[in-house]
N, C-alpha and C positions, 0 to 999 in steps of 0.2 A: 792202550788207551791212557794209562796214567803218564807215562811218558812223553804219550802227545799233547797231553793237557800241562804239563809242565813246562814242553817245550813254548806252547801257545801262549803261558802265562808270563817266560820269559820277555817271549817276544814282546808282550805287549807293557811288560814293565821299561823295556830299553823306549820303546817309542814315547812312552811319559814321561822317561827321565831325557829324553830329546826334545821332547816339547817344551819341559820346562828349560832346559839350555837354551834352546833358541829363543824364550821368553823372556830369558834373563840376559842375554846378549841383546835384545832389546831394548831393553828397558837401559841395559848398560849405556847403548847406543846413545839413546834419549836421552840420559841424563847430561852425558859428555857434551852431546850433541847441543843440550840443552845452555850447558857451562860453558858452550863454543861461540855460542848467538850469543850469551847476555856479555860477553866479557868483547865479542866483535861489535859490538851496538852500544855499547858501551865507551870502545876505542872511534868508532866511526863520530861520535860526539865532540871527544876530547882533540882528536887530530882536525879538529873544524873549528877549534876555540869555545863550542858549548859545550854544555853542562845540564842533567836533567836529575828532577830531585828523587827521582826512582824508575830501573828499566830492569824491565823482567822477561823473562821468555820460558815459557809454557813448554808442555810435553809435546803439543803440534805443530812448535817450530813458530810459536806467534809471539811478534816482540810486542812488548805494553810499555809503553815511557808515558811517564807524567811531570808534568811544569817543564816543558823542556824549551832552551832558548840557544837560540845563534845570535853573535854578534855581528854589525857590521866595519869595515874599517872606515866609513864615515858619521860615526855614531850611531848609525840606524842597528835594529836590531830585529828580529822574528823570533815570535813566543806563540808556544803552541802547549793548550791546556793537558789533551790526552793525542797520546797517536796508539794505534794498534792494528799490525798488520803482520805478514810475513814477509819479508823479501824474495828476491826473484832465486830458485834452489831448484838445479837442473832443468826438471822438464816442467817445473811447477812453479806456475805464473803468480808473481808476486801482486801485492795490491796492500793498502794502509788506509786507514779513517782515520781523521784529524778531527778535533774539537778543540772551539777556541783558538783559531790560529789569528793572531794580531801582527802583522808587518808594520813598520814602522820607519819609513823614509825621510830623506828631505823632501822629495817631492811631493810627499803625503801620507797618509795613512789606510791600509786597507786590514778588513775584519770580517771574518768568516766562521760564524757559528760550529758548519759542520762539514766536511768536506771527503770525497773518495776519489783514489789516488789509485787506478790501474798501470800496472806493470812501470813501476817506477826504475831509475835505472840515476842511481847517484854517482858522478865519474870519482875514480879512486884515484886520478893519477895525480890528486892534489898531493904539496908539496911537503915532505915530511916533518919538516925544519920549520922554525919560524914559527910565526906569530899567527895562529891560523886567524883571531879575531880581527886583523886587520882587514881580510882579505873583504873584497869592492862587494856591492851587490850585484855589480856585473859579472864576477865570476860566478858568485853562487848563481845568480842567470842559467848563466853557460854551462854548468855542469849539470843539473836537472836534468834528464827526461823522462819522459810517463807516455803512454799511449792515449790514457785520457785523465782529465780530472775532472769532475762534476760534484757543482757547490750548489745549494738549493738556494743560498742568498748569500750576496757579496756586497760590504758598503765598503765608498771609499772615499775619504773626506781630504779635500787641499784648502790652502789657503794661496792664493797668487795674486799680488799686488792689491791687499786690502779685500779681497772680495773673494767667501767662504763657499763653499760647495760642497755638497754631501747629495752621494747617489746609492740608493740600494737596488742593487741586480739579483732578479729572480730566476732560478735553473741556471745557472750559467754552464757552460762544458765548453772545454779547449782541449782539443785532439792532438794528438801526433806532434808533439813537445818533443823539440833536440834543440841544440847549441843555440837556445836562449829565444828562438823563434817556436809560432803556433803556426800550425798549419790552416785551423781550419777554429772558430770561437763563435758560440753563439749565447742569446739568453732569452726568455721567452718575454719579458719584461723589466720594466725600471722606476721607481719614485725617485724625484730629486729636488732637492732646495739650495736655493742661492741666496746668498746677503751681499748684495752690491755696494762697497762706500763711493756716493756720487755727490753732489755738490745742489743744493736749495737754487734758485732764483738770486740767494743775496749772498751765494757762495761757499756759505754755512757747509761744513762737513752733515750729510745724512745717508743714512742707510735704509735703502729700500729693498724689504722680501720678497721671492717668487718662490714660486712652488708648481710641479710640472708632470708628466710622466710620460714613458715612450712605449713602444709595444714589443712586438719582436725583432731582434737586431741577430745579425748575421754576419760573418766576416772571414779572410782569409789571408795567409803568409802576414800574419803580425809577427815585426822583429822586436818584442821587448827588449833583449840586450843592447840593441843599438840606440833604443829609447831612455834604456840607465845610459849610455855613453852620452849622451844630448846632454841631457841633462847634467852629468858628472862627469864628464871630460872637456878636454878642449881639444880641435882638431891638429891631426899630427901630420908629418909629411905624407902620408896615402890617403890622406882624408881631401883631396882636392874635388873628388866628383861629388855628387848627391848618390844615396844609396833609398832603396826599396825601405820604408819608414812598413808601410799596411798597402796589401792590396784589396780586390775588393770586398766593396760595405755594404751594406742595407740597414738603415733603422725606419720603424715607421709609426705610424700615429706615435707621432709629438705633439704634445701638447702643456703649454708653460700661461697660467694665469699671476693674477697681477690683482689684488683688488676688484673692482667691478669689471675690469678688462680681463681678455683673453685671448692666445694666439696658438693656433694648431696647423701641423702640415702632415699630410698623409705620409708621406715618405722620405728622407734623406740618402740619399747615398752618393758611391765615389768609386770611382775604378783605381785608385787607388793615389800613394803620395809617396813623392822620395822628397830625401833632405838632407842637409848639405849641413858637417857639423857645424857647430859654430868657434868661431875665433876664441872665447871663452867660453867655461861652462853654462848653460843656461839661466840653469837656476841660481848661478851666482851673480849671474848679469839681471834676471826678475827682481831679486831679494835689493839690489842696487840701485835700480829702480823704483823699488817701492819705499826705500829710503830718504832716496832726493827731492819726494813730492811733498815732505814736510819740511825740506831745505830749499833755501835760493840757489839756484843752479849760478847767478853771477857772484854766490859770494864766493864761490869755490875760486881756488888758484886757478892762476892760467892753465898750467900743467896739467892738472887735475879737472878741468872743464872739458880740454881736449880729451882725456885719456876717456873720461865719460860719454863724451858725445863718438867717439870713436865706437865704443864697445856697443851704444843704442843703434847707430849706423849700419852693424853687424849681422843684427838681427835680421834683415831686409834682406839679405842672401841666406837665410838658410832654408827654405822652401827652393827645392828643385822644381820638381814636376808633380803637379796633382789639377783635381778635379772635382768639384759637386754638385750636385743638383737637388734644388729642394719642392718637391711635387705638391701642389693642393695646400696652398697656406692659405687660412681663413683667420680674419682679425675682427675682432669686436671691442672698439674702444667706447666706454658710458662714459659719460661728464655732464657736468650742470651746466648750461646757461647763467649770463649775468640775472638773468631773470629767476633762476633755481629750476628753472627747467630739465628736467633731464630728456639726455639725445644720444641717438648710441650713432657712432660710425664704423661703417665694416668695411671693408679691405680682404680681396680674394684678388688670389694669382696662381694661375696653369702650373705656369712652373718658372724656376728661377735656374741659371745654370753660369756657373764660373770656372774656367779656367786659365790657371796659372802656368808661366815658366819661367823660373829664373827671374826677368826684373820686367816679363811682359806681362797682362791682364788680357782677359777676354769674356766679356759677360753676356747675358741674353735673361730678358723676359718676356715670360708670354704670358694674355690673356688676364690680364688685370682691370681691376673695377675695383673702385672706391665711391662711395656713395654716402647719402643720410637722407630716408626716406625717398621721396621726390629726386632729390639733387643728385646727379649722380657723373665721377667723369671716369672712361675708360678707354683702353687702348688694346690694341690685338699683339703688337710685341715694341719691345726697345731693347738694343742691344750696344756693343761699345765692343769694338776689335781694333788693334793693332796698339792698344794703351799700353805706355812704358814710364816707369820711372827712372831707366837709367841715367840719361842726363842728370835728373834731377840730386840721385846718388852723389853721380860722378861730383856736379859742384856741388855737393855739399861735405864730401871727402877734402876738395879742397879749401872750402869755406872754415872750416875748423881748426886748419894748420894757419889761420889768418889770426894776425891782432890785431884790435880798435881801428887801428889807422888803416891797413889795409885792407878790411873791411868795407871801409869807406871810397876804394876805385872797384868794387867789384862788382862784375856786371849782374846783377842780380834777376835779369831775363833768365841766366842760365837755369837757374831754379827751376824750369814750369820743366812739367814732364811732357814726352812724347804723347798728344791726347789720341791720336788715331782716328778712326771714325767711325761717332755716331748717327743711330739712324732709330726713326718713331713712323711706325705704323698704324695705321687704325685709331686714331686719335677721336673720340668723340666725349662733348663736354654738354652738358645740361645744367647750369648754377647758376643760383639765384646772386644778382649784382647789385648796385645800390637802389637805394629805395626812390624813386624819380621826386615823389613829392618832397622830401624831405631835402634832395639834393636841392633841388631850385630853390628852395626858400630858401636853405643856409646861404645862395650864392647872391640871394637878393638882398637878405639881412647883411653879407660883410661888404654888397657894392653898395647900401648907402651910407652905412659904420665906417668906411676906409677911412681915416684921418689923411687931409690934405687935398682930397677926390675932388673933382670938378662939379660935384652933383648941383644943378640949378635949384635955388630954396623955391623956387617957383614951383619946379616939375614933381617935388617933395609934396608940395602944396596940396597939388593936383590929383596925386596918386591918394595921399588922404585928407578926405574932406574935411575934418574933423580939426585939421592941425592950426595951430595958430601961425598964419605967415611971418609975425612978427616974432613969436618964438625959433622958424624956422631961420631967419636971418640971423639970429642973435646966436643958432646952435647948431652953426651946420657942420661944423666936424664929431658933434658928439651922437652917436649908436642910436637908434631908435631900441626900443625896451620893446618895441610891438612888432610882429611884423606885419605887412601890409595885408588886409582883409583878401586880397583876392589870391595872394600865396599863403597865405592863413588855411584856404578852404581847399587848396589842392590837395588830390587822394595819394597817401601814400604807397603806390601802387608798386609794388618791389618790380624792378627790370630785372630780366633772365639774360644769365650769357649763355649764347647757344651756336655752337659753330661745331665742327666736322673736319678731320686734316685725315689727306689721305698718308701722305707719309711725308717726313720730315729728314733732313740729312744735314750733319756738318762734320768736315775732312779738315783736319789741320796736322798735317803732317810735315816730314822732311826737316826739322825744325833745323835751325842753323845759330848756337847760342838762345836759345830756346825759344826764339821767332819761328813760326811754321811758315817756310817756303814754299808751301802749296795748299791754297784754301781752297774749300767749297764748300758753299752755304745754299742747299735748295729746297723747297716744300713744294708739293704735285696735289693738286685741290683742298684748296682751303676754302670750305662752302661757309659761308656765314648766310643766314636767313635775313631779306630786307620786311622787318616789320610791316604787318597792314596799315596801323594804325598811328606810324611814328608822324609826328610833325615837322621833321631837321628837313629842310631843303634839299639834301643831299637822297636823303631815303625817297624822298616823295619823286624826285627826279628817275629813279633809278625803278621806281614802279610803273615810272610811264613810260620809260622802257621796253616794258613788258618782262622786266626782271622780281621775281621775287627773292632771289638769290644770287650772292657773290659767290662763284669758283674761279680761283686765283691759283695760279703758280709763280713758282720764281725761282732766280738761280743765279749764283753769284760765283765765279769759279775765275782762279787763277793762280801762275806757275811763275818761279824767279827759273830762267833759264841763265845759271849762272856762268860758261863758256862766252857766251852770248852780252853777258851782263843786260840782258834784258828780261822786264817783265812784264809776261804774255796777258795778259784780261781775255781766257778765253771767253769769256759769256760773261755781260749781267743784263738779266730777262724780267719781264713782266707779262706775264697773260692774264689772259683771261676768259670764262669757255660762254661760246657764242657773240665774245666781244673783239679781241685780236690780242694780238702781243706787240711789245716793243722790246727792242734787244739793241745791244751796244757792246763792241768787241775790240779790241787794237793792242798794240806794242809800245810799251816805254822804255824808252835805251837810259843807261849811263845808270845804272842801278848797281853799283857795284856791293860787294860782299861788306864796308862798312856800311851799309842799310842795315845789316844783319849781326850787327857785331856785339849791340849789347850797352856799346857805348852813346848814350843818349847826344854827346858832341858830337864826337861822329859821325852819327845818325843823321842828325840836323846838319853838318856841314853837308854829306853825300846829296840829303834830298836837296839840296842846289843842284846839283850837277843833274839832276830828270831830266828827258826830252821825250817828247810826242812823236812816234814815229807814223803810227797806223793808224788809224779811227774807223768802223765801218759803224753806220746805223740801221737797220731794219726795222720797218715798222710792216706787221702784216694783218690786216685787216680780216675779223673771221664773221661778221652781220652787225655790228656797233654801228656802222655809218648807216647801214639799210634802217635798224632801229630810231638811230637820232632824225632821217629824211622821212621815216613817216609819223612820226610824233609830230614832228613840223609841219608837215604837211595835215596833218590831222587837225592840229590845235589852227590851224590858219585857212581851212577850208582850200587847199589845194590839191592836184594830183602830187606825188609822188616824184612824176617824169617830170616838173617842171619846177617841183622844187630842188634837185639833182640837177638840171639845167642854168638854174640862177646860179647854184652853187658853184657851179663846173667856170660859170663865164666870169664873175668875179675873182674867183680864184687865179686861174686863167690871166686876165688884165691886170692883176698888181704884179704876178708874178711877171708876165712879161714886163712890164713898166720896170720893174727893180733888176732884171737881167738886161735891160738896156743899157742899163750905167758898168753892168758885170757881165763883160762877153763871156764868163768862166761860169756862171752862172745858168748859162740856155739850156744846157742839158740839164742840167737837176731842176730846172722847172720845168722844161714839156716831161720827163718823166712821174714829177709831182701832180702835172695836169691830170695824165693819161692814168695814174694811180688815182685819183680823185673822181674819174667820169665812171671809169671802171675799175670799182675797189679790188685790191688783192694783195701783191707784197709790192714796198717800195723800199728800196738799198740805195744808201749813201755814201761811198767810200771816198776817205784822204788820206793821202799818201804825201810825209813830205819829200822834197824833193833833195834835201840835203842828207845823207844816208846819217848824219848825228841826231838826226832829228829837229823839231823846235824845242828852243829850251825854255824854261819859265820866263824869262822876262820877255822874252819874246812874245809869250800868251797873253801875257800881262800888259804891253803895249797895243795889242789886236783885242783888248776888250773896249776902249777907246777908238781904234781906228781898224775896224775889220776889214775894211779893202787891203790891208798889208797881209793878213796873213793867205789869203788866196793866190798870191807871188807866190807860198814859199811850197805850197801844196799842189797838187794833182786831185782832180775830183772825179769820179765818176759816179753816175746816179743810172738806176732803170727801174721799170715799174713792169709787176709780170701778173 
């Protein structure tokens, strides 16, 4: 027994004095361990060109830096109050808390109270040698990855071209960070304020605040490092295409006031943008610009105007490909009246949608209305496709390698941009127009005021009984101070403009030195309301009609077929619904490409050389003539049948009477008869007979003596 208790006391003496070995190799561990982190976290600072003013590491592998800063090599720098974390050690995932990190750019400034930094991953393979302080913020970009970082608020303040911006983001997180791009960045919310320098009424430099906020914004594949490149580089021989800039966005309730005004849109966003770097750096070309607006741009050298206007030119290609839409914007502009009244105007739109490519545009809105009160005008969509500035680039590329004198032969049409075509839907307008009594009296007050006017001092007389003839003789160029009692007492009863369009279009395209080679101009009901109560001879005509309303179309379309060197008039139309339409169609030869050239000589000399080749006329009859035979017939106590009968046999007997002297003439008036007895379509076609055509003076002789120009044409005429 005492044996075995000896033995057992051994045993358990060796297992304590192993416990404490393994304690103390421990602790060994930890300390070396300890002395490995501060003196590697320490080295990881100095091989990057910073410096921190104390870095510690703890028994559980946790480093602590405080005041700690990076340089940039473009003076920018990053300062971070405390950081404490561990790094990434085997199987056990690193992560770091920041406090106080301050970045500091050219392009701005960003400040982040507090911030957590999972599984970071610093690349080691920077360069051992050297200056590490130089190195861009695009490397340090690049080298960064983290799985996630999440900052509970991020501001970030620019200045670009005079005008101040400061935004602070709430919750922010940006996922799956490698070679300088995010994967995936959102924030739950945003304050922001702007100070714009813009310019007074009298030109005055002024600066106007706004102040704004957004909701939650979401987004994906943002390339910051290619964003430092934009900005701080210039493009190099691979830099020819546009690259993925951010794909897609979402922000929503936006919302930016202004003083008594306010503007908010439910949503913005964007499938994304790429961008094309620029010839110089960005922000060297902003900061350049923001310099010249206090300089004359003509005092500059020659040399130095061009090297300027080149570098602003530049900017115009650096947008590849992108897109936005901005959903539910609601506007409320207050202002006073001359009277001190106040009036608010609002302003609401469906949705707004733009996209760009390279030097083309493409817009669309929908569902817009603007109003005040009562007044109100809106539309159901406007949009604009196939708009380009390239031309416009192109000469102005060449514009700028010009001096003075040449200048002065440059075709300056070239200028206009490709416009494409527009098109307006759903047009309807309800505003209040001028005030009727107030119009006529001004118009009677300055036709008896006109100095030198014919007005008889008699009819002066007579309009006011009061006046002295003898004074009117003696003062008839000089203003009456009154105006006359019976436009004195007229009400000033404000007229409403009130009309309806169904849709609206204009095509200017193909342009040829920046003249569009193919127009078309057309609108498809345009209702305008014929007053009840108007007094114009015109209105009251049109009510006896039986029209309470004007719908109107029309349509103006035509093509330079330049092989051909002609140009076609496919169509220019007028209708009208329940009235008819008239239309006019043909071919003009000898139109050669100096039409198009630019050169206003040119130009002028070419349009001599026009000739008329084709002419067709349509006129097609849709109830207008039914209408105007029984108004006459009403208003004259006749039938219908018999006032269509007079009309038929008159017509009838002049026309044949005036086809006697013009045997070329018989068919286009028994078809005019036979359109006349029984209304429907009547076509007139001339065709010259000489394949040149007729030329201008030719027309120009045949307004004097029309029996020549019926030699030179073919006509045919039918009524259906």
């Amino acid at each position: 027994m005492p044996q075995a208790e000896i033995r057992t006391g051994n045993g358990g003496r060796k297992a304590l004095w192993a416990t404490v070995a393994v304690v103390a190799l421990a602790v060994a561990g930890a300390t070396a361990g300890k002395f490995m982190l501060t003196r590697a976290a320490d080295r990881f600072l100095v091989d990057r060109g910073g410096k921190a003013a104390a870095v510690e590491v703890d028994f559980l592998g946790r480093v602590h830096m405080r005041d700690v800063t990076l340089p940039f090599g473009d003076g920018g720098s990053v300062r971070v109050a405390a950081i404490d974390g561990r790094p990434t050690i085997s199987f056990l995932k690193g992560g770091f808390e920041l406090k106080g990190l301050e970045l500091d750019l050219a392009m701005g400034k960003l400040s982040v109270p507090q911030a957590s930094v999972e599984e970071p991953n610093f690349a080691t393979d920077a360069a051992k040698t050297g200056d590490q302080a130089n190195v861009t913020p695009l490397k340090r970009i690049e080298r960064f990855a983290a799985k996630r970082v999440v900052a509970p608020e991020v501001t970030v303040s620019q200045v670009v071209a005079g005008s101040k911006q400061k935004t602070v983001y709430k919750n922010v997180a940006f996922e799956d960070i490698a070679g300088g791009r995010v994967a995936r960045y959102s924030a739950s919310g945003a304050n922001f304020e702007l100070a714009l320098d813009i310019q007074d009424g009298n030109g005055a430099p002024k600066q106007e605040e706004m102040s704004g906020s957004m909701g939650a914004m979401s987004g994906k594949d943002f390339d910051a490092a290619y964003l430092a490149r934009i900005y701080g580089e210039k493009a190099g021989p691979d830099d020819k295409e546009p690259k993925p800039l951010y794909g897609p966005i979402s922000v929503k309730n936006i919302v930016l006031s202004h003083g008594t005004s306010s503007f908010s849109y439910d949503e913005v966003r964007s499938s994304g943008l790429s961008v094309r770097m620029p010839t110089e750096p960005l922000l060297e070309t902003l900061e350049k610009l923001e310099k010249l607006q206090s300089a004359d741009l003509d005092a500059l050298p020659p040399a130095e105007r061009q090297a300027f206007l080149k570098r602003a030119l530049s900017l115009a290609d650096i947008i590849g490909k992108g897109d936005i839409e901005m959903i539910g914007l609601k506007t409320q502009i207050s202002e006073k009246d001359d009277s001190g009244e106040s009036k608010t105007i609002e302003l609401a739109i469906d949705k707004m949608a733009v996209q760009l490519e390279g030097r083309t545009f493409n817009g669309a809105i929908q569902g817009v209305s603007i109003g005040e009160g009562a007044d109100y005008a809106k539309f159901s969509e406007a949009s604009i496709s196939g708009f380009s500035w390239d031309p416009t680039m192109e000469a102005l590329t060449k514009l700028v390698e010009l001096n003075e004198e040449q200048i002065e032969d440059f075709p300056l049409t070239t200028l206009m941009p490709e416009f494409g075509t527009i098109r307006l839907k759903g047009l309807d307008v309800d505003m209040p127009g001028e005030t009727a009594g107030v119009a006529e009296s001004e118009a009677g007050e300055e036709e008896q005021g006109a100095p030198g006017g014919d007005t008889d001092p008699s009819a002066s007389a007579e309009t006011l009984p009061d006046a002295d003839p003898s004074d009117g003789a003696d003062n008839q160029d000089a203003p009456s101070d009154e105006a006359p009692a019976d436009q004195a007492t007229l009400p000033s009863v404000p007229e409403r403009i009130r009309f309806t369009l169904d849709s609206y279009e204009v095509a200017l395209t193909k342009p040829r030195n920046g003249i569009p080679t193919e127009v078309r101009v057309a609108y498809q009901d345009l209702s305008v309301p014929v007053p009840s109560d108007a007094e114009d001879e015109a209105s009251k005509a049109l009510r006896q009609l039986g029209l309470d309303k004007l719908i109107l179309s029309s349509n103006f379309e035509l093509a330079w077929d330049e092989p051909k060197e002609n140009l076609v008039i496919k169509e220019i139309s007028l209708s009208g619904k329940d009235m008819g339409s008239l239309s006019f169609s043909g071919i003009m030869g000898g139109v050669t490409k100096d039409v198009f050239s630019g050169d206003m000589t040119a130009a002028q000399m070419a349009l001599f050389g026009l000739t008329v080749r084709e002419a067709k006329l349509k006129i097609e009859d849709k109830g207008i003539m039914a209408k105007g035979i029984k108004l006459y017939a009403d208003e004259n106590a006749m039938t219908e049948d018999s006032v269509r009968g007079i009309l038929v046999m008159m017509t009838t007997a002049g026309l044949q009477q005036f086809a006697s002297t013009q045997p070329k003439l018989q068919e286009a008036a028994m078809a005019l008869s036979e359109f006349i007895n029984k209304p429907g379509t009547f076509t007139l076609t001339a065709k010259a007979k000489d394949a040149a055509g007729i030329s201008a003076l030719e027309l120009v002789g045949a307004a004097e003596h029309p029996a020549l120009l019926l030699e030179k044409v073919d006509l045919g005429a039918t009524a259906q």
